[in-house]
N, C-alpha and C positions, 0 to 999 in steps of 0.2 A: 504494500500500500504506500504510494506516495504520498509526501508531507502535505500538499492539495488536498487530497483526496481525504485525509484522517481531517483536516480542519474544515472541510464541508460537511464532513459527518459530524461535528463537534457544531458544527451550526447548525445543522438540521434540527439534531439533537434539541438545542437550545431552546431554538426559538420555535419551533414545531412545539414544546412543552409548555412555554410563555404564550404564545398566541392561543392554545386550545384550553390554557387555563385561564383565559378571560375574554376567551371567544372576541380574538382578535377580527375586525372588518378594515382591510386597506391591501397594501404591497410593500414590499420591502424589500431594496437591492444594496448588493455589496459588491463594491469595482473595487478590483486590487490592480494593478500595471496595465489599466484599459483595459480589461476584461471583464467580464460579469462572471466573479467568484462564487455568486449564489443569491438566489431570488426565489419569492414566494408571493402568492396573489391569496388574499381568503376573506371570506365573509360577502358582503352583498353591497352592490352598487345603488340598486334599487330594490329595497324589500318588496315592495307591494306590486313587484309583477314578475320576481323570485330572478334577477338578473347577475351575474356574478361578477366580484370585482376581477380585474386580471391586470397583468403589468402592462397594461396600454392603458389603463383605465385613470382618467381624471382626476383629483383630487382640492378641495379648495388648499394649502396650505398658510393661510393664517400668516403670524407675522415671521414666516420663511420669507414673505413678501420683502422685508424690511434691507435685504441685503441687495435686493435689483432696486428699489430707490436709491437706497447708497449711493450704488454704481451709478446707477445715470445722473448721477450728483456730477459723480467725478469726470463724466464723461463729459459735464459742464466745463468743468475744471479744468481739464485738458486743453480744453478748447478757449481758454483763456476769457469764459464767458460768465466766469463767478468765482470768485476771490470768498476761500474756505473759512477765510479769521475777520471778515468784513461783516458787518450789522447784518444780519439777516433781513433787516428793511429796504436791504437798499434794493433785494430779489423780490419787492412783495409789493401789489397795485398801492396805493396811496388810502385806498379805505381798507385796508387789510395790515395795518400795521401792527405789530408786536410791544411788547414794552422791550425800549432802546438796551443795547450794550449786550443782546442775544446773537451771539457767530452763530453762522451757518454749522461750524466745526460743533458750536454746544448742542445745535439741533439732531447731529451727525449722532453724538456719542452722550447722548439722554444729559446732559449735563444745562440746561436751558432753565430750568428751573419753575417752569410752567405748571399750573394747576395741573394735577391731574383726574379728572371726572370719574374716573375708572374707580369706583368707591363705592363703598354700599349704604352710605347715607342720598346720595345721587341719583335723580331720576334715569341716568342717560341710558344706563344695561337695560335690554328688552325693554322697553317704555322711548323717550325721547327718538332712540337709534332705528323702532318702528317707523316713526315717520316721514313724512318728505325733507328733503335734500335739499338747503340754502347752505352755500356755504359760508357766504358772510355770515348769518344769523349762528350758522355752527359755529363758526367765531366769535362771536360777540358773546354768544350765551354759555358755554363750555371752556373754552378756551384762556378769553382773556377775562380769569377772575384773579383773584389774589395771589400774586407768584408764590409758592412754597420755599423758595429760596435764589441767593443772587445767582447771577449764570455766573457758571464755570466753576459755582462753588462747592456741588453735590453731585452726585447720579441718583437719577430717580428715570426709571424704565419708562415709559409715556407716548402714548401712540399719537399724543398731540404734534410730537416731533416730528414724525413722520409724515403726518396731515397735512403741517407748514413745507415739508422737503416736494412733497409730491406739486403744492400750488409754485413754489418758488421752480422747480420744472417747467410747469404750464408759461408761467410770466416771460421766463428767462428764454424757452424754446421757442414759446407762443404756437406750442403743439396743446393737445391734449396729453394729461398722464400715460395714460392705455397706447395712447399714437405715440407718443417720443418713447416707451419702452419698445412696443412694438419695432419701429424700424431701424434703432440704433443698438437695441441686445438681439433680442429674438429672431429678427428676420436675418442677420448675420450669423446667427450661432445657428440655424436650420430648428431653432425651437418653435415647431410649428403649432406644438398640441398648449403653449402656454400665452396664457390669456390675461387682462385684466375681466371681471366677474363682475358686472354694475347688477345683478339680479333679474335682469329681464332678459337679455338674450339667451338665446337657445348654446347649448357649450355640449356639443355631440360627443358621450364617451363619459360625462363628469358626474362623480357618485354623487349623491343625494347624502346630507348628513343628517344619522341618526343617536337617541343617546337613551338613559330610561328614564319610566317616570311611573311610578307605583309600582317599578318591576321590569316594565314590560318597553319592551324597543317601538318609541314612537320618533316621528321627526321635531327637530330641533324647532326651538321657537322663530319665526320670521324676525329678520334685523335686515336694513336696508344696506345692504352694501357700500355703497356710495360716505359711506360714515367712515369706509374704512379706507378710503383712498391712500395712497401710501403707505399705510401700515400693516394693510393682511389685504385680502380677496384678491390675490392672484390664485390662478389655479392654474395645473402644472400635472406632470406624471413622471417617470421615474427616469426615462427615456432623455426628455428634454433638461432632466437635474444631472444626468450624466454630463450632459453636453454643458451644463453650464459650469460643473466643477472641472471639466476640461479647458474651460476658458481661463476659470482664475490660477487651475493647476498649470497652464502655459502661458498664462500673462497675454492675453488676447484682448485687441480692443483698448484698453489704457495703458499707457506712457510706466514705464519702469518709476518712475517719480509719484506717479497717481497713487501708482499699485503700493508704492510705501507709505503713503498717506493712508490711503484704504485698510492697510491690513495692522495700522499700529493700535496699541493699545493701549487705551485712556481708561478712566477710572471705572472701578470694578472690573476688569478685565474686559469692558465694550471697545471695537477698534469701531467701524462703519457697518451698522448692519450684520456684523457677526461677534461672535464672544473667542474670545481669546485663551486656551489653557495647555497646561502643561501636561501631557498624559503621555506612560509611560516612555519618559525620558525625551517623548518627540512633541511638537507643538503642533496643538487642535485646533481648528479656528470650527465654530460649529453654532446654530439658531434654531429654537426651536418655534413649534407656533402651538396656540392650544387658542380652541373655544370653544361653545357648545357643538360638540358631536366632530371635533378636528382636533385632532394630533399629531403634527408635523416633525419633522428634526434630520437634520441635516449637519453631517460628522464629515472635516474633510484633513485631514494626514497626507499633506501632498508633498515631506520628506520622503514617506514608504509610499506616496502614490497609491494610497486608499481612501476611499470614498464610501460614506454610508447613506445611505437614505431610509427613512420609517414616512411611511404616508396611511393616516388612520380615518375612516369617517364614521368612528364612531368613540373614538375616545377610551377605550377600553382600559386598558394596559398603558403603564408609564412608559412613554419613549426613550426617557432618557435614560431609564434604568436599562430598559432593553437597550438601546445604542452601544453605552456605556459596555454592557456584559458581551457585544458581538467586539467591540474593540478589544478587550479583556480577552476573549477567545485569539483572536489574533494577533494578539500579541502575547499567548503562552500564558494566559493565566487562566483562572477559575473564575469564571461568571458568577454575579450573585442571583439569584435565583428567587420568583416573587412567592411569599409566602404569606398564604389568608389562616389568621390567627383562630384558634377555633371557638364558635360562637358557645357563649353561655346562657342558658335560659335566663328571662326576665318574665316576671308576670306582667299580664295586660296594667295591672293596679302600681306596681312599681313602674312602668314606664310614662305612666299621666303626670308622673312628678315631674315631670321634663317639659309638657305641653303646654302650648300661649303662643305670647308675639315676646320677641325680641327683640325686633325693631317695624317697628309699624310699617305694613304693605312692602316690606323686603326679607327678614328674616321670623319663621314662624317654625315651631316643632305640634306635629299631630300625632296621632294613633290611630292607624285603621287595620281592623281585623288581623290585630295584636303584632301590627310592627310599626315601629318606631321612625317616620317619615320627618326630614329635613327639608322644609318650605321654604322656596326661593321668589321673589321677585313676585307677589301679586297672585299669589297661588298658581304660577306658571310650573314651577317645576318642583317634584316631588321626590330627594333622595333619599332611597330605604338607606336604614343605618343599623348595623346588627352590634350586641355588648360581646364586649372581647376581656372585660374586666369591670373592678366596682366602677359603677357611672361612665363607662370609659366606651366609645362605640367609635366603628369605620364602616365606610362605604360597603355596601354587599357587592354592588357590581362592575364597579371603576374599581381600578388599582391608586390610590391618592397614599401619598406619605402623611397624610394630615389626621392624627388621631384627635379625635372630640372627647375629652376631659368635659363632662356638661357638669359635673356637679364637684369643684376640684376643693380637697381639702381644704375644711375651716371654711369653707366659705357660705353664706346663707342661702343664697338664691346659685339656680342653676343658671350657665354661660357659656354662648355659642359666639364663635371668634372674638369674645373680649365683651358682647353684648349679655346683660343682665335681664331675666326674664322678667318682664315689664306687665303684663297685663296674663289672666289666662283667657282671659277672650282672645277673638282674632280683630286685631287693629290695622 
């Protein structure tokens, strides 16, 4: 048996055990020296007319999106048509201004300091991001509220940045987003199957995202696209993400100068659009994406000239854990392996201690027909939660590292992410 041979069986292994233990839905490919070292297509594109995902099959990937804005930043930059440490004002119409002394550079690598909406006291998740599409008013109302900090002074992740990179595009090209990726990456890289996703056109091939809710695999709630300009709803397949870590793995398209701009890394290990780390001894530049019913992530080692891709639309299983354990594989080590802790009975009467509102019309805990249900957002979404210890409960059917402690020592009242249970009505 060749050394090849024993490490595709060590993945098959793997991740054939990972995927069926959380009834993986998406595709997954692994390029070692331009080859396809090993891939896998499972789960469903379309449930409800029994369609099967496969490795041609579409995928939205979320804020994977965030490293093709980057680039077409740079490809600005190249072209001597946007100065990276200049006011971000100077790329934006005049009624679209920022508060002053924001670089394009802080908008690049989260460091801008901009509100972030993305909260749970905020209408914007599933509510505000349902509806029609102004982008000034999404400016005005989201955007430019109270800075959380001066620019250049913190990282804070913010898909606001990326909102501002995608318009300073549109100004600076006086293209459209969709159209200046389109014909300056895509149509030179031969990535034909990757799109920008505004919600209404037809995208032949692209899976439908699904997640649970009382249990059972239903579709994700409706979000307007267009919210997420720059920052997620590209959709992509594995094919055309080959082709693209072939660009940045041969330096195609930007200037040797760009490409070190692009790939350095600023605070918290963000360079432009990708995250920056050290894994076993060689450097990983790598992004993932998550939202309801998407799980993206993208691993690229282009010293060993390996490339990973995870594409999920259904969110199942942690990608990063799984990434993580296929790099581990190949690079000689022992994967960590996802493990569901074993459920303890609770009576129906012992888990009402837990039920109410914890933050009025976003966070709620129920009981129906004796399991213990996490209410999101307006009674939109219902996560079962099974007890793995005293007061102590995880997701039944996602893999999340996020254990709920609801009732933690010494303390009076029970608490779901930091929120104290406020009412036992529903508010």
């Amino acid at each position: 048996m060749t050394e090849e041979h024993e490490v595709q069986q060590r993945l098959a292994a793997f991740i054939g055990q990972e995927t069926e233990y959380w009834d993986f839905w998406g595709a997954i490919r692994i390029i070692k020296n331009g080859k396809i070292l090993w891939e896998t297509s499972r789960g469903y594109s379309c449930a409800e007319f029994g369609v099967k995902n496969t490795m041609s099959t579409r995928f939205t990937i979320a804020s994977v999106t965030k490293q093709f804005t980057a680039f077409a930043v740079m490809l600005l930059y190249d072209g001597g048509l946007i100065s990276l440490d200049a006011d971000a004002n100077t790329y934006l119409p005049e009624d679209m201004q920022i508060p002053s002394g924001i670089t394009v550079h802080d908008l690049l690598a989260h460091t801008s300091g901009l509100y972030n909406f993305y909260n749970f006291e905020d209408d914007f998740y599933i509510g505000e991001d349902r509806l029609p599409y102004d982008r000034k008013a999404f400016l005005n109302k989201w955007i430019l509220k109270q800075p959380m900090s001066a620019p250049g002074e913190s990282f804070n992740y913010n898909n606001s940045n990326y909102n501002l990179l995608a318009w300073i595009i549109e100004y600076v090209s006086k293209q459209s987003y969709a159209g200046f990726l389109h014909e300056n990456i895509f149509l030179p890289l031969g990535m034909t199957s990757t799109v920008f996703d505004d919600g209404l056109a037809v995208h032949e091939n692209k899976a439908a995202n699904y997640m649970h809710d009382y249990g059972k695999t239903v579709r994700v709630p409706y979000v307007n696209n267009l919210f997420l300009t720059g920052a997620g709803a590209l959709v992509s397949n594995c094919d055309d993400l080959q082709k693209w870590y072939e660009c940045l793995k041969e330096g195609k398209l930007l200037s040797a100068k760009a490409y070190k701009r692009f790939f350095a890394e600023n605070m918290n290990h963000y360079c432009y659009g990708l995250n920056r780390y050290d894994r076993n001894g060689i450097t990983m530049y790598s992004h993932g994406g998550d939202a309801n019913g998407i799980a993206a992530y993208t691993q690229y080692f282009f010293e060993d000239d390996l490339c990973i891709i995870i594409l999920s639309n259904n969110e199942s299983l942690n990608q990063y854990r799984l990434g993580e354990g296929i790099a581990d594989i190949l690079y000689g080590k022992e994967p960590q392996h996802a493990v569901k802790p074993d459920e303890i009975p609770v009576s129906e009467e012992d888990l009402r201690k837990f039920t109410g509102t914890y933050l009025p019309g976003k966070i709620h805990i129920e009981v129906k027909n004796g399991k213990l249900y996490l209410v999101r957002v307006n009674q939109n979404i219902h996560i079962e939660l099974y007890c793995i210890g005293p007061n102590t409960f995880i997701r039944r059917h996602e893999e999340q590292g996020y254990t709920h402690n609801l009732l933690p020592e010494g303390a009076e009242k029970p608490t779901v992410w930091g929120y104290e249970l406020i009412s036992k009505e529903y508010m």
